[in-house]
N, C-alpha and C positions, 0 to 999 in steps of 0.2 A: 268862721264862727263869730258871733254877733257880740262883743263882749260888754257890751251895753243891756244885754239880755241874759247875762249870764247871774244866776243864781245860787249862792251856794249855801248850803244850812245844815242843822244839823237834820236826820232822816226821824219819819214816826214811822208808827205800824202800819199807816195804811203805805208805806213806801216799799214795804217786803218784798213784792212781785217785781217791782221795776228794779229794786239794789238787785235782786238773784238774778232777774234775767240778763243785766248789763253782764254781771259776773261770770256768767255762765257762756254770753259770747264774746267776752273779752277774751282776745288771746294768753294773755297772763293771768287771767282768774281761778283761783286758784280754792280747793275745798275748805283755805281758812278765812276767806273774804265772806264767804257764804254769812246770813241775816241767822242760819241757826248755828253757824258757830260762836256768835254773839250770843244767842239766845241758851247756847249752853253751859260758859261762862259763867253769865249774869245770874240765872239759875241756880248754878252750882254755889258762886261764892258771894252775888249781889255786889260785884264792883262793880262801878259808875261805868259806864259806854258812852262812847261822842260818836254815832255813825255818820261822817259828814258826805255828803251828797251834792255834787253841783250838776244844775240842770242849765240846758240852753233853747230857751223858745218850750217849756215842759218836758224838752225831753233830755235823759238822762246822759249827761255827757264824764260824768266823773265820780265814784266814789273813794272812802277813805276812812275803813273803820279802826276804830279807836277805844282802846280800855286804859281804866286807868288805875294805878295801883298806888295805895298809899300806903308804905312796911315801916314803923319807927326802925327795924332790923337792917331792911333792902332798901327803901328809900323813897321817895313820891317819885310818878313818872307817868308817862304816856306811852303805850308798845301798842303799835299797830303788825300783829295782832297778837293777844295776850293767847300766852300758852301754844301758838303756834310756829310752825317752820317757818311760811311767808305772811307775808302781809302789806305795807306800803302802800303808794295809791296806783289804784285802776283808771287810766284817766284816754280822752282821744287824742290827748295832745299834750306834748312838756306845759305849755300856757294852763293848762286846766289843772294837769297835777301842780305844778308850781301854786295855785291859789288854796287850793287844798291843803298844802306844809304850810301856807301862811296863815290860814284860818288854827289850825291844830298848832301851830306856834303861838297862836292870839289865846287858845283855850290853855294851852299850858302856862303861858304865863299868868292869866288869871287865876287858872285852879294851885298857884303858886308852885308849881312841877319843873324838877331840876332839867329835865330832859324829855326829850322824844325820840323812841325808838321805832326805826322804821325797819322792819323783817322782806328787804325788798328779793325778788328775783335777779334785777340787773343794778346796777350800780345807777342813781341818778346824779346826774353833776353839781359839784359845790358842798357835799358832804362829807362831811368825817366818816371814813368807813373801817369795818373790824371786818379779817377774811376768816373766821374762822370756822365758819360751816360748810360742808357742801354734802349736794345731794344725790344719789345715788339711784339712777330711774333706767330701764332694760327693756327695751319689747317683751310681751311676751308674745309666743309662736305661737299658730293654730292648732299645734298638736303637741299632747302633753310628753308624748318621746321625745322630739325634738326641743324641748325645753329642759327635760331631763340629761340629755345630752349635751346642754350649751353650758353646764353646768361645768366649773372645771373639775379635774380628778379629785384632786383632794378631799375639797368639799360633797363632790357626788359621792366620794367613800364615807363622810361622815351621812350624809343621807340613808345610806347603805346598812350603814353600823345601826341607826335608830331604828329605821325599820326591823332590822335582825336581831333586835333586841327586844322587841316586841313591842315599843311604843304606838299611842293609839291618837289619831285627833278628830273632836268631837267639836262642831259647829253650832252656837244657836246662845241665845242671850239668858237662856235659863240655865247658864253655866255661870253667871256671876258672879256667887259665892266663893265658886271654886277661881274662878279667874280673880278674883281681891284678895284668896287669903296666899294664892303663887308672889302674887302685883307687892304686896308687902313684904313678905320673906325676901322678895327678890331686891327690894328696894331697902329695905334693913341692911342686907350684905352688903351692898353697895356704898352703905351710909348716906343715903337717898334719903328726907322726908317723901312718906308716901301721901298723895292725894286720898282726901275723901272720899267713902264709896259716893258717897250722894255726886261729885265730881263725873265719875266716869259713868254714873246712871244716869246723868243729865245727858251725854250723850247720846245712849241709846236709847233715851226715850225721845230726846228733837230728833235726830234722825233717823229715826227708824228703820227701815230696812238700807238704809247706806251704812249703817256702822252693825258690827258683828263681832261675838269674843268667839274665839276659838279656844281650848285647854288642853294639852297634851297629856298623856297618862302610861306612866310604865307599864309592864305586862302586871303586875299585883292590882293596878287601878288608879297607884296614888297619883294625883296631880300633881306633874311637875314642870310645865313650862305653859304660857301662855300669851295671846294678844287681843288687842282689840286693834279693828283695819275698819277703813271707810273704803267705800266706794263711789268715786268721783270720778262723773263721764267717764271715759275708760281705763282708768286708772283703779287698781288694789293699792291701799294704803295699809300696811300694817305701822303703827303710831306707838299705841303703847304697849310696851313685852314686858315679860318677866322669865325667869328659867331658875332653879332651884342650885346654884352652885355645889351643893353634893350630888348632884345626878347629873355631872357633866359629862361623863366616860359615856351617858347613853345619848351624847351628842342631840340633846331635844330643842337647838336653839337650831342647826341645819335642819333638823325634819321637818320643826311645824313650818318653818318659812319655805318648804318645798310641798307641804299639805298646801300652803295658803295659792303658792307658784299655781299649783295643780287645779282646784280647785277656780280661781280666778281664769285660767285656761279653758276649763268646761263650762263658766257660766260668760264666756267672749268677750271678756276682757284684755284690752290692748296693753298695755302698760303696767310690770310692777315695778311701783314707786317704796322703792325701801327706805327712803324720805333722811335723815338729815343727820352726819354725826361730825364729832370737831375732829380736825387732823391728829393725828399721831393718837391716837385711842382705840383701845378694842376693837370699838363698834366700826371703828373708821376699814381698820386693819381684817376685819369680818366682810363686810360688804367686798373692798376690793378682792379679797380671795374667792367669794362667789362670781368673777367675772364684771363686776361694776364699776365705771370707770367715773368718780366725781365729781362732778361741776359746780365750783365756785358761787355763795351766796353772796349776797352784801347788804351785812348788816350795817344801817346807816342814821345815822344820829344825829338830833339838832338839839343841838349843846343851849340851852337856857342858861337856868342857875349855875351850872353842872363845869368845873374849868378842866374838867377832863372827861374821855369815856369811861362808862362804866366796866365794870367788871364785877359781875355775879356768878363767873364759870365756875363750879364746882373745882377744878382745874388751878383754879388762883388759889398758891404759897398759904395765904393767909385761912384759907378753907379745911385745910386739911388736917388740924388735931381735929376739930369740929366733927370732922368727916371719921375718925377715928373713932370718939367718942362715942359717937351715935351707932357706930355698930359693935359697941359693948354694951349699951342699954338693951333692955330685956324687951322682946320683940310686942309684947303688949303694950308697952308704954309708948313705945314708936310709933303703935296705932293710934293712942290718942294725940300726943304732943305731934305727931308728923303734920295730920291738916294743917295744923294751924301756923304751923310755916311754911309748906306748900300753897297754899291758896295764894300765896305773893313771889314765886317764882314763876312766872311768867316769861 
């Protein structure tokens, strides 16, 4: 590589075709590098984006997108990429991404930003890193029995029990309603601020038929569990869920994710990607009893202002009357106050 001819900037709109298509045959490119994951974001909440871009000789040797957050609550900062699993830079060479952490180092210290969060796949060398994610990704089989079967017992008994229960799942984006008013309840319990609908309608409207809500419904009708999944090359992503904590006995968090198994199986989809939970948690202790085994993320950070890492886990000592309180508040009020501290948990 010519590095006399190397270019790095930040990307515009006429740049969209060349960032996707690098992303797309990048081996590590991933559905939150994509130009409308950005574009959903920005959208949704109008925080600031740096998508930086290095080219060599015009062609595309490196990208590295970038949001930026600024919380008097959570703090100024840089996360590549905001609101997602991974992020970091896509690059043909350490030499290319290494210029890339120093341009995004240069914009942080400008935009006065304690830090930069990199949401990487593999660990890059010389960074602070935090292990606390991994992700949880399964072939799927050509044949929906045989997926049904790879399923362990336990949980294929709770698949079992939903079904016999008469739970129903219904597919298609004119479910929204019902999927935002599950998404809140479920995140109220939780003591979750929940995102703005405008939030998750940003995404089904940039991607259109790669993102999908699904809603699940007792035998009466009422909605009680749901998600929205993307689909990326051949990967099912279910991303965001909710499930109604009083309708736990009808086991509706193992059906729909075996409606979605099912479903992604008939439309020849390789991969379900059950995408990202911290160790020792529910969600963690869920996935591996479905059969999934793991793999290590690295989340990794160039410490600016910032003389230690951060910590926004929900998880952190200091969270938890917070997290208490918030699900004593009256489930309306959490729909207004929630956006507006969700849109900076990134």
């Amino acid at each position: 590589m010519n590095q006399s001819r190397m270019n790095i900037r930040l990307a515009v709109e006429a740049d969209k075709t060349a960032w996707d298509a690098y992303v797309l045959a990048h081996p590590d490119g991933s559905l939150f590098h994509l130009d409308n994951w950005r574009q959903s974001v920005e959208q949704a909440f109008g925080h600031p984006s740096h998508a930086l871009l290095a080219e060599d000789g015009g062609r595309v040797v490196g990208v590295l997108p970038l949001g930026e957050i600024d919380s008097r609550i959570f703090g100024h900062f840089l996360v590549s990429a905001p609101f997602a699993e991974l992020g970091g830079p896509l690059a043909d060479s350490p030499e290319v991404a290494g210029q890339l952490l120093e341009l995004a180092a240069e914009i942080g210290m400008e935009r006065d930003c304690a830090y930069v969060e990199l949401k990487n796949k593999s660990a890059l060398d010389g960074l602070p890193t935090k292990n606390l994610y991994f992700n949880f990704s399964k072939e799927i089989f050509p044949e929906v029995e045989a997926n049904f079967n790879a399923i362990p017992r336990k949980s294929r008994a709770a698949v079992r029990k939903g079904i016999n229960e008469g739970l129903t799942a219904s597919f298609g984006n004119d479910l929204f309603d019902d999927f935002y008013e599950v998404m809140a309840r479920s995140y109220h319990q939780l003591g979750t601020p929940i995102f703005s609908r405008r939030f998750f309608r940003a995404f089904l409207d940039v991607f259109g038929d790669d993102a999908e809500v699904m809603v699940v419904r007792n035998k009466g009708g009422h909605p009680v569990g749901c998600v929205m999944s993307f689909y990326h090359k051949d990967r099912v992503m279910p991303y965001y869920a909710g499930s109604l904590w009083e309708y736990r006995q009808l086991c509706p968090n193992d059906f729909k994710y075996w409606e979605l198994m099912k479903r992604g199986c008939e439309r020849g989809y390789k991969v379900f990607d059950y995408g990202r939970s911290k160790v020792d948690t529910g969600s963690f202790s869920f996935k591996k009893h479905w059969g999934f085994e793991p793999t290590p993320l690295a989340y990794q950070y160039q410490l600016l202002k910032a003389a230690e890492l951060p910590n926004l886990s929900p998880a952190n000592p200091k969270y938890q009357k917070k997290i208490e309180l918030w699900r004593k508040m009256p489930l309306a009020l959490t729909k207004i106050i929630g956006p507006t501290l969700a849109k900076y948990l990134a």
